[in-house]
C-alpha positions as a LaTeX table, in Angstrom:
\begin{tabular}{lrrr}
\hline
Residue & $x$ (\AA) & $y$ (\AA) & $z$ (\AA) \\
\hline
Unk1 & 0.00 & 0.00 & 0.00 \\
Unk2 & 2.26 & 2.66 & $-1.31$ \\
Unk3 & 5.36 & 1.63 & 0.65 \\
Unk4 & 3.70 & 2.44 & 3.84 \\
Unk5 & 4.60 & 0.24 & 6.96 \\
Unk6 & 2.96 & 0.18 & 10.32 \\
Unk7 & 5.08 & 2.68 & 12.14 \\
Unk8 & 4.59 & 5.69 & 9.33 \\
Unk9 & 0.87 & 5.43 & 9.47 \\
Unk10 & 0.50 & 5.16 & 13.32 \\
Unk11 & 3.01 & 8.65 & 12.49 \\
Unk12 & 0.61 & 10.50 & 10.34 \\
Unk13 & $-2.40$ & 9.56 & 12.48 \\
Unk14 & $-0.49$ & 11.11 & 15.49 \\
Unk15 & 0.18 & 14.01 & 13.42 \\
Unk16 & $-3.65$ & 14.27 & 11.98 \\
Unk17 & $-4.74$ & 14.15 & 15.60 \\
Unk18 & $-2.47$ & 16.75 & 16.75 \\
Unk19 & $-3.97$ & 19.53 & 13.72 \\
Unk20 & $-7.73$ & 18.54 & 14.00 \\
Unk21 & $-8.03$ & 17.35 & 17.81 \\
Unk22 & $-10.22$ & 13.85 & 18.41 \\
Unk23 & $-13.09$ & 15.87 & 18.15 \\
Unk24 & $-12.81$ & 16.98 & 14.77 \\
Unk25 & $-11.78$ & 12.94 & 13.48 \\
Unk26 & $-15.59$ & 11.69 & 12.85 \\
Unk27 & $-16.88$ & 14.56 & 11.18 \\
Unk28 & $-13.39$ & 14.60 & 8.74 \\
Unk29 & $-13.37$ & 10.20 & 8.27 \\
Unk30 & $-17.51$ & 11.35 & 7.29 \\
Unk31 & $-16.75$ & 14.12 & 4.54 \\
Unk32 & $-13.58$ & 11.70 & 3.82 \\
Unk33 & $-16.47$ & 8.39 & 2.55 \\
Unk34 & $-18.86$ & 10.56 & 1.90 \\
Unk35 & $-16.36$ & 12.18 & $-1.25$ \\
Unk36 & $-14.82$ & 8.45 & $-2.25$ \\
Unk37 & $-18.98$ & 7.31 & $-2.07$ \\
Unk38 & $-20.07$ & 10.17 & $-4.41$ \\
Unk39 & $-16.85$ & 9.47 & $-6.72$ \\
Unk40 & $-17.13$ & 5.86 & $-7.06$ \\
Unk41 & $-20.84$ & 6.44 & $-8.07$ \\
Unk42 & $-20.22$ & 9.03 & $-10.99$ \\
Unk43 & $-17.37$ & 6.97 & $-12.38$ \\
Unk44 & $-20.08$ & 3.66 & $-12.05$ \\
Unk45 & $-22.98$ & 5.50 & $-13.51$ \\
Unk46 & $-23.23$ & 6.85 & $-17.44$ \\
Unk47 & $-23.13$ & 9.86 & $-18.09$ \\
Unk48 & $-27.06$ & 11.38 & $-18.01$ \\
Unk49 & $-26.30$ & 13.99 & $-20.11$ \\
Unk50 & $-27.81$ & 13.52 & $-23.30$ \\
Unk51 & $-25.52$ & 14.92 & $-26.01$ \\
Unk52 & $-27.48$ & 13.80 & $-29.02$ \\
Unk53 & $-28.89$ & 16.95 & $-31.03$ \\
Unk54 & $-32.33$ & 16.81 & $-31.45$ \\
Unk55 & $-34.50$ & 15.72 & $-34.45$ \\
Unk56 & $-36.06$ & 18.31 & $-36.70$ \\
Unk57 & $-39.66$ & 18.23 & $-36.63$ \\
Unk58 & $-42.08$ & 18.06 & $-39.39$ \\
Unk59 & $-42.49$ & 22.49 & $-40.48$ \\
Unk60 & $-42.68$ & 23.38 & $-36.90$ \\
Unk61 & $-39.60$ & 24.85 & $-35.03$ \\
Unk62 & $-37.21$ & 27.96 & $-36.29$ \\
Unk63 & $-36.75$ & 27.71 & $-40.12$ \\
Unk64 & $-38.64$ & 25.43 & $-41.07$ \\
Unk65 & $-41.27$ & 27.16 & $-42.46$ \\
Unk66 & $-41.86$ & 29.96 & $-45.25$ \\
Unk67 & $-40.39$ & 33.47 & $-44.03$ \\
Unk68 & $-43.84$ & 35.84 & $-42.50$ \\
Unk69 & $-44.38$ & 38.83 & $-43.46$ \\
\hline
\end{tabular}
């Protein structure tokens, strides 16, 4: 896992604990799933943006009829 032993993580957790403070851990691990959640469902899902132009229809719409006067 990235060349990361035991004793370097238990390092950066002290260090994480000494900037936010225990109280501040939950509600940082929360915004921390809730991001990886919300990325690993875009990548999952299609896109829903429909790209496609749309179909002329039969003399209605702009243009498609003769010029008014």
């Amino acid at each position: 896992m990235f060349g990361l032993g035991i004793g370097e993580l238990i390092v950066i957790l002290v260090i994480v604990l000494i900037i936010f403070g225990a109280g501040k851990l939950p509600e940082i691990g929360e915004g921390l799933g809730r991001g990886i959640r919300n990325f690993r469902k875009s990548v999952k899902l299609p896109d829903e943006i429909d790209v496609t132009p749309p179909k002329p229809e039969d003399g209605k719409g702009e243009g498609g009829g003769e010029p008014q006067a």
